[in-house]
N, CA, C and O atoms as a MOPAC input file, in Angstrom:
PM7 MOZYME 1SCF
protein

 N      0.80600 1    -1.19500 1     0.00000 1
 C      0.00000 1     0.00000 1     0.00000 1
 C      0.85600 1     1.26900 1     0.00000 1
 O      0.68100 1     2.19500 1    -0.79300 1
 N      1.60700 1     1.24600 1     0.76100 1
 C      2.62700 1     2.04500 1     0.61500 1
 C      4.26200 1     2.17000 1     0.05000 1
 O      5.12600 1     1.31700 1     0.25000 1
 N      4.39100 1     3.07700 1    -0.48300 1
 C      5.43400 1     2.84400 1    -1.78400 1
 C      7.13200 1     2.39300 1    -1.06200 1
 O      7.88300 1     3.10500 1    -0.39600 1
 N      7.31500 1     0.93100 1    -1.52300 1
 C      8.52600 1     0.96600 1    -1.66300 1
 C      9.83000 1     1.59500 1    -1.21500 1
 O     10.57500 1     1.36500 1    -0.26300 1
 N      9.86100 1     2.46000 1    -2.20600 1
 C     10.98100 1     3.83500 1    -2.46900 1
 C     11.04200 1     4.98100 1    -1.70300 1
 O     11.84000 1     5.90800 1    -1.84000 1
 N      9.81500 1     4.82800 1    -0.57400 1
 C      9.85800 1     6.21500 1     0.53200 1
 C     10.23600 1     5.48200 1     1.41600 1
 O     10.30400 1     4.26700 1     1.23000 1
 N     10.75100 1     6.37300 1     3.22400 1
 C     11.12000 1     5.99600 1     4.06600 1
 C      9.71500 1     7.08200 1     5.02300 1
 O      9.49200 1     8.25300 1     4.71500 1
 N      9.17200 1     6.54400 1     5.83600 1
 C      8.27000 1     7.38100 1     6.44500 1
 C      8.63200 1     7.46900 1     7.91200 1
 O      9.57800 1     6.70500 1     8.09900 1
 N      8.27700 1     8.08000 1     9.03700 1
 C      7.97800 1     8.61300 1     9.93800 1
 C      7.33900 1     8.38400 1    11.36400 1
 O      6.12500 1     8.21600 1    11.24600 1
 N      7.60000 1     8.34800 1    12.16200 1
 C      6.23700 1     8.35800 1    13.56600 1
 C      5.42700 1     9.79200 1    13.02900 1
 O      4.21400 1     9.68100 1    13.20700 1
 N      5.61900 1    10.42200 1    12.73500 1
 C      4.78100 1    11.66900 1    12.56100 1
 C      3.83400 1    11.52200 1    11.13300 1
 O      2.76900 1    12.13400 1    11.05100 1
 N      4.32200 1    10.66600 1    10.04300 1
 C      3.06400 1    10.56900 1     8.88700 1
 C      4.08300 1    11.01700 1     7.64700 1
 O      3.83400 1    10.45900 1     6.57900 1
 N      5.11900 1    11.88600 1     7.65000 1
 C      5.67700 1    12.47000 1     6.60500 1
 C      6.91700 1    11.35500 1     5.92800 1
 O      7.78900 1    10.73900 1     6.54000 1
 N      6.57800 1    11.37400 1     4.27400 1
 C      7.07300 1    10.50500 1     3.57000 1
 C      8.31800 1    11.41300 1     3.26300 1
 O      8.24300 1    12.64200 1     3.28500 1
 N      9.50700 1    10.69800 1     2.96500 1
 C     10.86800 1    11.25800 1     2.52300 1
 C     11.50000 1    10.27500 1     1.31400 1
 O     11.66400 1     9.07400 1     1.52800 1
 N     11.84400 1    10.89900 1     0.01100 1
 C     12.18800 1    10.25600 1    -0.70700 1
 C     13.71700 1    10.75700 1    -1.09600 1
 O     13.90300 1    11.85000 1    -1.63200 1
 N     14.83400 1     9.80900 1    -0.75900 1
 C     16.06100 1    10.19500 1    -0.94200 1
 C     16.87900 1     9.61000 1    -2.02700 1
 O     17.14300 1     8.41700 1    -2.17600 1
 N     17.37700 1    10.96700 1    -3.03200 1
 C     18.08800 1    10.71700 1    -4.09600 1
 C     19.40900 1    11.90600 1    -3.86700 1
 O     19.63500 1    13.11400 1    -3.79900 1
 N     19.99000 1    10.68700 1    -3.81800 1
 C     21.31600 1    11.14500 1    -3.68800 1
 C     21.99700 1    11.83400 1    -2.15500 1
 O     22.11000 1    11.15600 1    -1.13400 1
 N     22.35400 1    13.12100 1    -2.24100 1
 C     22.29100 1    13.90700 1    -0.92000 1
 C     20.98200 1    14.77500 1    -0.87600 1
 O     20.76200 1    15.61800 1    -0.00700 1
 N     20.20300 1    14.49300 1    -1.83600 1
 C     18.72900 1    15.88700 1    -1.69800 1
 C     17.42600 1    15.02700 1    -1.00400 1
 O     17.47200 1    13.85500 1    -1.37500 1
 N     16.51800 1    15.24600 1    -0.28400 1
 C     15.74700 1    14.62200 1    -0.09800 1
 C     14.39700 1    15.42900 1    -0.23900 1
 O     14.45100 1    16.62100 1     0.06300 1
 N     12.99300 1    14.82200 1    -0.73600 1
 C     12.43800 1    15.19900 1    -0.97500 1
 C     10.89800 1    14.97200 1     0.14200 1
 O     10.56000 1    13.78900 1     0.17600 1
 N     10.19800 1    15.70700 1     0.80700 1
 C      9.49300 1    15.58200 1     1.55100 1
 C      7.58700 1    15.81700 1     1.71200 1
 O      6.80600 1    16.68800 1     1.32600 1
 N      7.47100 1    14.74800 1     2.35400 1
 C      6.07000 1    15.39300 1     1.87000 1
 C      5.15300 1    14.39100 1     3.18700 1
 O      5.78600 1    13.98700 1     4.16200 1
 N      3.44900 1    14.05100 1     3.01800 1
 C      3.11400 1    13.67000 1     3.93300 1
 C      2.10400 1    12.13200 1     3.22700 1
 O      1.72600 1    11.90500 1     2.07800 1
 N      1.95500 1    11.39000 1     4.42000 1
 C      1.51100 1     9.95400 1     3.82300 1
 C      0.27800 1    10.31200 1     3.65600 1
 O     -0.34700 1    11.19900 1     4.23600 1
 N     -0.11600 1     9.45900 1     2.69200 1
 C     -1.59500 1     8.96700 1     2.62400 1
 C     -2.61800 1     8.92500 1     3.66500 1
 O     -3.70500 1     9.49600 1     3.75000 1
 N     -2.11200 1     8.24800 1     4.30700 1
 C     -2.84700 1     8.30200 1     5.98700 1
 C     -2.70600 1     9.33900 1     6.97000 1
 O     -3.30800 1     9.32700 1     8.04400 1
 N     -1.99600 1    10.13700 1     6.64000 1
 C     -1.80300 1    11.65000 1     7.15300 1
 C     -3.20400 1    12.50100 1     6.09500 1
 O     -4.21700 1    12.94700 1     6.63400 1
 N     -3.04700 1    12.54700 1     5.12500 1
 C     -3.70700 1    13.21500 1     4.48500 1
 C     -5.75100 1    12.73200 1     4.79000 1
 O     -6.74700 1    13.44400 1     4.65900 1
 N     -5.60500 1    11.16700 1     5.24100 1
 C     -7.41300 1    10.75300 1     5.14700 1
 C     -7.52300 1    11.34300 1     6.21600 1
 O     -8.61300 1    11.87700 1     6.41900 1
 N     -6.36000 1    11.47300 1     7.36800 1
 C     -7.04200 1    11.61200 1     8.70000 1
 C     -7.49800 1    13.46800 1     8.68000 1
 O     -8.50900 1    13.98500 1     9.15400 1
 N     -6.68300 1    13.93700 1     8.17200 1
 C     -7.02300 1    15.37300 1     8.04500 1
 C     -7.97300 1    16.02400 1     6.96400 1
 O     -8.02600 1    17.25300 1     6.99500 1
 N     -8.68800 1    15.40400 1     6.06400 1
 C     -9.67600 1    15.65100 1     5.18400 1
 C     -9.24400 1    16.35800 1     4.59800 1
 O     -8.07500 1    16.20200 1     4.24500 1
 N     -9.92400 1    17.40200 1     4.23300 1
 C     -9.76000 1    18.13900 1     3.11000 1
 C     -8.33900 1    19.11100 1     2.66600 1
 O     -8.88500 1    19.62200 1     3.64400 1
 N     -7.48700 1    19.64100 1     2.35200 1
 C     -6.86100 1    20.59700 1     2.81900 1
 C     -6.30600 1    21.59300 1     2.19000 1
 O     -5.64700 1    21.72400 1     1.15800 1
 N     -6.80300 1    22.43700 1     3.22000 1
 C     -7.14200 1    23.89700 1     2.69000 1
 C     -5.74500 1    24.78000 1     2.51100 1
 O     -5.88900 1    25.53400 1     1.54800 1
 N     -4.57600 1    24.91300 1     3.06600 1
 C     -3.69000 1    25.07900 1     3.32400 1
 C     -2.30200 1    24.56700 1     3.67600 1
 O     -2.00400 1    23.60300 1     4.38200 1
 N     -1.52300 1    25.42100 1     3.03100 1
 C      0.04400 1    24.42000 1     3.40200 1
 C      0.95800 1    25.73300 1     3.72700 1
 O      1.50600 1    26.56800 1     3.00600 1
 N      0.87800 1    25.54600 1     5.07500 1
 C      2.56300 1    26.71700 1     5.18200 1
 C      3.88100 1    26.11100 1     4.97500 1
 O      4.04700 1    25.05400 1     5.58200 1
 N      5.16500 1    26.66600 1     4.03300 1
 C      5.95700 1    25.83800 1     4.12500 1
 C      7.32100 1    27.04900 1     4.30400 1
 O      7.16900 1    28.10100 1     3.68300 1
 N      8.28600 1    26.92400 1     4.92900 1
 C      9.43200 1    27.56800 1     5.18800 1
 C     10.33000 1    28.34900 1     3.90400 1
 O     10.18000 1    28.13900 1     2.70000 1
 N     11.05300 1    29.06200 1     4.38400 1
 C     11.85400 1    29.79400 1     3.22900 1
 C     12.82200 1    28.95500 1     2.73300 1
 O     13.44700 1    28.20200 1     3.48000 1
 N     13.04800 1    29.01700 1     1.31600 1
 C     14.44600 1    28.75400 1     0.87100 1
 C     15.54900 1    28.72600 1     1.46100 1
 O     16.00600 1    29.84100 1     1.20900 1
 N     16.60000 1    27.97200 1     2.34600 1
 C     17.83100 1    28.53200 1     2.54000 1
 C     17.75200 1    28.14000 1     4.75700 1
 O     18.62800 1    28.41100 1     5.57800 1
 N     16.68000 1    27.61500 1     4.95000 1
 C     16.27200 1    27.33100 1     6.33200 1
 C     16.91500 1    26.29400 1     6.79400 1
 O     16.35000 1    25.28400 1     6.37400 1
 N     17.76900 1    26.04900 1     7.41400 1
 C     18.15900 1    24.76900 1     8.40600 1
 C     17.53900 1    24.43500 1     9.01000 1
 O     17.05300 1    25.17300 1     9.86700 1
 N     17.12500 1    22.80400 1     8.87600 1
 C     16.20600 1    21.82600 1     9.46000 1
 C     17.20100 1    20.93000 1    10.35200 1
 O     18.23500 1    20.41200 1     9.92900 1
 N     16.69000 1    20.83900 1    11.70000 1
 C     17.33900 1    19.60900 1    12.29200 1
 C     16.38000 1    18.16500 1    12.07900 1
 O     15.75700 1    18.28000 1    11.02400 1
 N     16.20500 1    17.39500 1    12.48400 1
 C     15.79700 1    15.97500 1    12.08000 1
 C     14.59500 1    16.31200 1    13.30400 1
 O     15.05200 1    16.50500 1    14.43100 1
 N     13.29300 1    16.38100 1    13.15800 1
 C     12.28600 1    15.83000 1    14.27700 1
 C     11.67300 1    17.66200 1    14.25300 1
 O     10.53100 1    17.77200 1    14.70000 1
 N     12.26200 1    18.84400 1    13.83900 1
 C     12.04700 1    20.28100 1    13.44800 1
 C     10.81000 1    20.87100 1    13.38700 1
 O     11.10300 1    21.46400 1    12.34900 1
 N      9.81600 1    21.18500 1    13.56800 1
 C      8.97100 1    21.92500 1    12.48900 1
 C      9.26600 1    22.56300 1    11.68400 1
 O     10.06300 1    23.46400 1    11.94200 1
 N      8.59200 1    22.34700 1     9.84700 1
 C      9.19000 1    23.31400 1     9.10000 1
 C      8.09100 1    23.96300 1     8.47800 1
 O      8.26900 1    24.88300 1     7.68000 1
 N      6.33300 1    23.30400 1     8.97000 1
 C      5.85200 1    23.94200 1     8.77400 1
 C      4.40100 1    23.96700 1     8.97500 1
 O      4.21800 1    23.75000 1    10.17300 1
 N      3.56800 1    24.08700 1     8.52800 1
 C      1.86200 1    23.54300 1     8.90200 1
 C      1.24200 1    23.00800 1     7.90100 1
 O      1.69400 1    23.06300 1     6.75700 1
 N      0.39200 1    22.56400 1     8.13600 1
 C     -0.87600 1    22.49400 1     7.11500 1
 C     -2.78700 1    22.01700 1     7.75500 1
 O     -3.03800 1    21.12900 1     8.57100 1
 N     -3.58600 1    22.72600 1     7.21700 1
 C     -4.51800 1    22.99000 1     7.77000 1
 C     -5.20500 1    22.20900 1     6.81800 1
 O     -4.64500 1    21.80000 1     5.80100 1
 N     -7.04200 1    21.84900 1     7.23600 1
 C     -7.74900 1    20.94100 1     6.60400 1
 C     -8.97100 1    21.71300 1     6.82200 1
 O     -8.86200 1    22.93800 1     6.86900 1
 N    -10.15100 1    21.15500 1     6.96500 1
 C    -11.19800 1    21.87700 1     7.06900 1
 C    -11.49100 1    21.06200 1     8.83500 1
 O    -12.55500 1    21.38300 1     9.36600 1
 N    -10.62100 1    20.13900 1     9.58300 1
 C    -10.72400 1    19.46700 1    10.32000 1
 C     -9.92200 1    19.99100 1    11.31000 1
 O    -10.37300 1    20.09500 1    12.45100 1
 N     -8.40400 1    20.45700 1    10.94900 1
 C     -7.34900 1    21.07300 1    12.34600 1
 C     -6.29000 1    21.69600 1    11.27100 1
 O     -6.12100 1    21.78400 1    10.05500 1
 N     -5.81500 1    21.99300 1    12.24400 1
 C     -3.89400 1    22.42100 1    11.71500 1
 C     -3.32900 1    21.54400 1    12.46200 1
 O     -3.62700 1    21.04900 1    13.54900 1
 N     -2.18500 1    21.37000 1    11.50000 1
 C     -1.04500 1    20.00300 1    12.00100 1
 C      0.38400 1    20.65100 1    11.96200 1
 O      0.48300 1    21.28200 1    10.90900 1
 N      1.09500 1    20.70200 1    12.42900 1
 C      2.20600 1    20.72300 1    12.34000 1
 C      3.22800 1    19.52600 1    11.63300 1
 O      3.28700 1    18.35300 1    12.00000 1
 N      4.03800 1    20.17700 1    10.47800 1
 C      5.00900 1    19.15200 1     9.44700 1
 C      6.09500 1    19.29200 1    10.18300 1
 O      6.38800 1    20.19800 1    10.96300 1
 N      6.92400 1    17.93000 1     9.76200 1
 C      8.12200 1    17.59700 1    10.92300 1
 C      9.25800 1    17.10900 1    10.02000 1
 O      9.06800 1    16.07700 1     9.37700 1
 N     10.55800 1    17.83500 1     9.90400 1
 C     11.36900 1    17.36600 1     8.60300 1
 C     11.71200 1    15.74600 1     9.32300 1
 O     11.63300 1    15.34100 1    10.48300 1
 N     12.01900 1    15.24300 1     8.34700 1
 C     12.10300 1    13.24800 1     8.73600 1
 C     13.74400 1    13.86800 1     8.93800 1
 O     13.99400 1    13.78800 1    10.14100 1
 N     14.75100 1    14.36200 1     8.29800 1
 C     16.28300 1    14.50400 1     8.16100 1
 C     16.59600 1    16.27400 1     8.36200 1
 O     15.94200 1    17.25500 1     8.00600 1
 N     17.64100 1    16.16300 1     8.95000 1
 C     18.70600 1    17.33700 1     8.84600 1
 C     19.18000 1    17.75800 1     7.89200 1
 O     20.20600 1    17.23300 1     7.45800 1
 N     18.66400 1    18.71600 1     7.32100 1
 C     18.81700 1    19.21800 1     5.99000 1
 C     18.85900 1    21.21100 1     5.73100 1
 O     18.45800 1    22.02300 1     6.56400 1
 N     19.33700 1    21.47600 1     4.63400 1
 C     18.93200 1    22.90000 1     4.02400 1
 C     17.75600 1    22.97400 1     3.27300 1
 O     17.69100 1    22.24000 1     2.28700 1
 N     16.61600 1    23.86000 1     3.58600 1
 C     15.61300 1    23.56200 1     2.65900 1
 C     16.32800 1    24.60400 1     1.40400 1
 O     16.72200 1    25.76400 1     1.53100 1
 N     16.32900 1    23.60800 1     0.00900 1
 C     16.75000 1    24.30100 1    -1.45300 1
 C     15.19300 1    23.99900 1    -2.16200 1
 O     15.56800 1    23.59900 1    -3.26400 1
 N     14.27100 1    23.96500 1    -2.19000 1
 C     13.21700 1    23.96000 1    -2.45100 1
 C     12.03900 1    24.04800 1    -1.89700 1
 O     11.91200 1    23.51000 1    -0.79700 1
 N     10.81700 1    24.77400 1    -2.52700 1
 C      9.63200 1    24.59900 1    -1.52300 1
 C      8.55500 1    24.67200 1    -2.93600 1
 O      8.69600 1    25.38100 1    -3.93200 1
 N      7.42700 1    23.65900 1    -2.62700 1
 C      6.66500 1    23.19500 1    -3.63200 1
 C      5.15100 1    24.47100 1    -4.05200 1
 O      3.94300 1    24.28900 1    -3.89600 1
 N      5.89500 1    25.69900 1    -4.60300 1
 C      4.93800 1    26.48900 1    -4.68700 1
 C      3.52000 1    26.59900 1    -5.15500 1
 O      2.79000 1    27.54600 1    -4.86400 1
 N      3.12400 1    25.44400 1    -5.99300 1
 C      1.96700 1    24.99300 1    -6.92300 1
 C      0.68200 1    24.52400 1    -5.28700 1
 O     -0.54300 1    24.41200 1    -5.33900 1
 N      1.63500 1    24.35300 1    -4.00200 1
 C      0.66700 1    24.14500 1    -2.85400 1
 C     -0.15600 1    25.38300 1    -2.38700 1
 O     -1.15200 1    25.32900 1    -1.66500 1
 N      0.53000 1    26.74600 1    -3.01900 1
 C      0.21200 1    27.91100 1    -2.51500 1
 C     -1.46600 1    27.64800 1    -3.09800 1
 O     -2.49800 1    27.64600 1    -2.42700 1
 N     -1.31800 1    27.46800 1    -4.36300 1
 C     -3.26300 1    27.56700 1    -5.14400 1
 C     -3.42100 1    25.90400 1    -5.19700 1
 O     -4.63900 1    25.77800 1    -5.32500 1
 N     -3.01200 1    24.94400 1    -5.17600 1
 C     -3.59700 1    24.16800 1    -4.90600 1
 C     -3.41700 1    23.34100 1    -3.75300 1
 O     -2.66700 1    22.41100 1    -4.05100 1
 N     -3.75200 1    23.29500 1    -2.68300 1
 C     -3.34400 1    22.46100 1    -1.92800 1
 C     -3.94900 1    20.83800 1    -1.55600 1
 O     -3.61200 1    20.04900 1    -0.67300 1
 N     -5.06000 1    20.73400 1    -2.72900 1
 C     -5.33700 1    19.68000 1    -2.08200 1
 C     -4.82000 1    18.87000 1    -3.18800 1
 O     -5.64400 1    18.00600 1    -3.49000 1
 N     -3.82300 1    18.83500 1    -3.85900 1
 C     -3.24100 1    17.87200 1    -4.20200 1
 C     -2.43900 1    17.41100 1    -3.27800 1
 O     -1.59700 1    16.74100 1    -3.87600 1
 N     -2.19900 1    17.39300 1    -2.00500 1
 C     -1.56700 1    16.88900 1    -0.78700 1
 C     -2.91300 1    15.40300 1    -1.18000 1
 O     -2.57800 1    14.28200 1    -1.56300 1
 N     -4.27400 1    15.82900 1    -0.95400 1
 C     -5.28400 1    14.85500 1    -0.86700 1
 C     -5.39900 1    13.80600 1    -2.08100 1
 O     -5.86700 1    12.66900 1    -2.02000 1
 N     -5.00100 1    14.29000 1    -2.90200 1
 C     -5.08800 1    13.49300 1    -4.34900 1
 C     -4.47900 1    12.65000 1    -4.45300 1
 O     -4.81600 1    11.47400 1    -4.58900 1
 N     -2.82700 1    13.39400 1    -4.37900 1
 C     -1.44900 1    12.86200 1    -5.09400 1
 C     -0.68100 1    12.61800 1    -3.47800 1
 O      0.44500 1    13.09800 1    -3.60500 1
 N     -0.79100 1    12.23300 1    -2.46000 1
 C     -0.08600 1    12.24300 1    -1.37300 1
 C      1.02100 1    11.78100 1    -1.17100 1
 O      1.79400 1    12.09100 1    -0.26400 1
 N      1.24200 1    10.62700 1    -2.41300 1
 C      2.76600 1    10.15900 1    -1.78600 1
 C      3.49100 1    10.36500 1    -3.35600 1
 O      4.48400 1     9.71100 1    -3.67300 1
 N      2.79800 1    11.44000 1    -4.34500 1
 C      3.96000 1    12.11400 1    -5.23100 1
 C      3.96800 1    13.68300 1    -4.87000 1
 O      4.62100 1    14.55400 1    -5.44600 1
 N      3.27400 1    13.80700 1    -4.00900 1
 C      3.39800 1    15.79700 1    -4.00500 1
 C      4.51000 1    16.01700 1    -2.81700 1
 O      4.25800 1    15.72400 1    -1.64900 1
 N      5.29000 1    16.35700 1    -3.07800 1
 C      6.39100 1    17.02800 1    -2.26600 1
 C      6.06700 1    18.20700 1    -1.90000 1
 O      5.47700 1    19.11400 1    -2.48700 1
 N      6.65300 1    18.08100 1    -0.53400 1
 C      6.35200 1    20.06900 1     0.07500 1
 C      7.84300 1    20.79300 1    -0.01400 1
 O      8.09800 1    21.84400 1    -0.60200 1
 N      8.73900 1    19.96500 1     0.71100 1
 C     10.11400 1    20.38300 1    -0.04600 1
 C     10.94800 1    19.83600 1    -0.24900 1
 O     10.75900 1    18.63000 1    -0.40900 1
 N     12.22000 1    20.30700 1    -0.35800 1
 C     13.34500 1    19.32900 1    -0.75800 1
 C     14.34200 1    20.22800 1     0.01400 1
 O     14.38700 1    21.45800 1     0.03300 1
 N     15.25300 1    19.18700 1     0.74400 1
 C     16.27500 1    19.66800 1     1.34500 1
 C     17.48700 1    18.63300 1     0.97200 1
 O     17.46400 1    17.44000 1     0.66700 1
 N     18.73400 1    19.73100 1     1.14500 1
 C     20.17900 1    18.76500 1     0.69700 1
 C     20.19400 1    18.47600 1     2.48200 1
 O     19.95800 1    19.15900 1     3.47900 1
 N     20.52400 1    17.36600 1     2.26300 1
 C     20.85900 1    16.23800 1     3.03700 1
 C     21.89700 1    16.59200 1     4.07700 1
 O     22.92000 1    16.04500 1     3.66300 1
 N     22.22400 1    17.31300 1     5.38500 1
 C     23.58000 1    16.88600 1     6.34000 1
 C     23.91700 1    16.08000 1     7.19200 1
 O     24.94600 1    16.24000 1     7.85000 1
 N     23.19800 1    15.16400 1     7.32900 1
 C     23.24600 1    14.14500 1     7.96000 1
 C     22.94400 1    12.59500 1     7.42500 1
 O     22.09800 1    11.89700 1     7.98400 1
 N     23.57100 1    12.21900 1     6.50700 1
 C     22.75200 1    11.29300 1     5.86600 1
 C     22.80400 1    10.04300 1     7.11900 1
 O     21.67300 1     9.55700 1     7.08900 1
 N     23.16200 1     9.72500 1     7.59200 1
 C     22.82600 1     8.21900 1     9.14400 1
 C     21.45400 1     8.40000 1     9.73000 1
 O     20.82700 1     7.43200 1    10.16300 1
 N     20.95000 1     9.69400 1     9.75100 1
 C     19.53600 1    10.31300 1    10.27000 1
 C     18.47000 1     9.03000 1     9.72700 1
 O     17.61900 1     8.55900 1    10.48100 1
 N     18.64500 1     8.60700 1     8.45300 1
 C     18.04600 1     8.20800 1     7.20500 1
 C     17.69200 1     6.57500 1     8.00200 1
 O     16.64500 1     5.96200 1     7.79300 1
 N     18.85700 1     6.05800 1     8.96400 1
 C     18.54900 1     4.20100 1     9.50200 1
 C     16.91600 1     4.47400 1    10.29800 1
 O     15.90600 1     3.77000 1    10.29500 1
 N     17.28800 1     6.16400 1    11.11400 1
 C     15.97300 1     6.12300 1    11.98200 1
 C     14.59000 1     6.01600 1    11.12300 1
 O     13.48800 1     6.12100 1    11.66300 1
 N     14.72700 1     5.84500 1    10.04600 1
 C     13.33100 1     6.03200 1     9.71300 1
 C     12.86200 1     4.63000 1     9.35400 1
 O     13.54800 1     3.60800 1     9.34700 1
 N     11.58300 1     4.75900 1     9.05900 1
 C     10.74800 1     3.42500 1     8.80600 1
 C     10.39600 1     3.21300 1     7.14300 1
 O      9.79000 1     3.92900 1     6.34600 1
 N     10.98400 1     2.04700 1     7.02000 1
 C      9.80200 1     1.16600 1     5.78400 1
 C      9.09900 1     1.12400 1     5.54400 1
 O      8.41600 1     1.21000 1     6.56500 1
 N      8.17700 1     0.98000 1     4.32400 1
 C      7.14900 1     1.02800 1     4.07000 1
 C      6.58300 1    -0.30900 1     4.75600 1
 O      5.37400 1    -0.09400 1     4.83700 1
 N      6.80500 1    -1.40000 1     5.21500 1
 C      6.30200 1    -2.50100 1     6.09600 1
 C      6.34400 1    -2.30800 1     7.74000 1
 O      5.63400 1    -3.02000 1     8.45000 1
 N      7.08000 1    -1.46100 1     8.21200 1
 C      6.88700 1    -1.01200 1     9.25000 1
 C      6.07400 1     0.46900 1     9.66700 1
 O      6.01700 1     0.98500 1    10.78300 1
 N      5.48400 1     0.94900 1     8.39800 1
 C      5.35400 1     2.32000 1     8.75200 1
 C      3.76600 1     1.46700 1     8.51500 1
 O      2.81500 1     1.55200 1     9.29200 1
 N      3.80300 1     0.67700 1     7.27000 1
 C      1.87400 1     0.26300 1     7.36000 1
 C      1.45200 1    -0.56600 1     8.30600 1
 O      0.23500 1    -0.75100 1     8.32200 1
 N      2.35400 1    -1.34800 1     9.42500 1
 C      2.19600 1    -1.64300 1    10.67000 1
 C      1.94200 1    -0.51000 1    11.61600 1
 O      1.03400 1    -0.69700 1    12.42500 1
 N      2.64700 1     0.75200 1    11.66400 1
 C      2.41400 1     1.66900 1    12.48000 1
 C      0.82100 1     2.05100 1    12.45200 1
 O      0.31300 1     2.40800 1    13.51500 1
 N      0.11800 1     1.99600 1    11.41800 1
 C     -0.92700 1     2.72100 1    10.48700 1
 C     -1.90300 1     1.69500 1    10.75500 1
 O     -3.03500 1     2.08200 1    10.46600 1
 N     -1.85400 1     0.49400 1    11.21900 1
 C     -2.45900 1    -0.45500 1    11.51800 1
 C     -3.54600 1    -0.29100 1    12.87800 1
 O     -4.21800 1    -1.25200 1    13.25000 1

């Protein structure tokens, strides 16, 4: 059910790592539990993330949640197409990225979970 090629979270947020950049965003099951969503705050260009961080929010028609970077990173991207649409978080959940950060810690990466342990978590 859940993809392979991501590493996910205790908090819900999927991380897909190529190379030293990693790309971030939130699971499927993050997205049913929060319904609709109306909003995505996401951090500036150029922000140092420690691993476990807030980097940013996102709101539903249900709550605001707070996003949690999975790795220690520089954010070099932020997924502006969330500004007018955000509910492709709801659609596309485990291809919509919120950002992408270069990587400083790559060992951060053992703490995270599998997709067989993260759909046990979800269980």
């Amino acid at each position: 059910m859940y993809p392979a090629d991501l590493k996910y979270t205790n908090d819900h947020e999927w991380v897909r790592i190529e190379g030293g950049e990693a790309a971030v965003g939130i699971t499927d099951f993050a997205q049913k539990q929060l319904g609709d969503v109306v909003f995505v705050e996401l951090p500036e260009i150029g922000r140092a993330l420690k691993q476990g961080e807030v980097f940013g929010t996102i709101e539903s028609v249900k709550a605001v949640s707070e996003l949690f970077s999975p790795l220690s990173g520089e954010v070099i991207a932020v997924n502006t197409e969330l500004g007018n649409h955000p509910d492709y978080v709801n659609s596309k959940a485990h291809e919509t990225w919120m950002i992408r950060v270069k990587i400083t810690n790559a060992g951060e990466a053992a703490s995270l979970l599998d997709a067989n342990a993260y759909e046990a978590l979800t269980k």
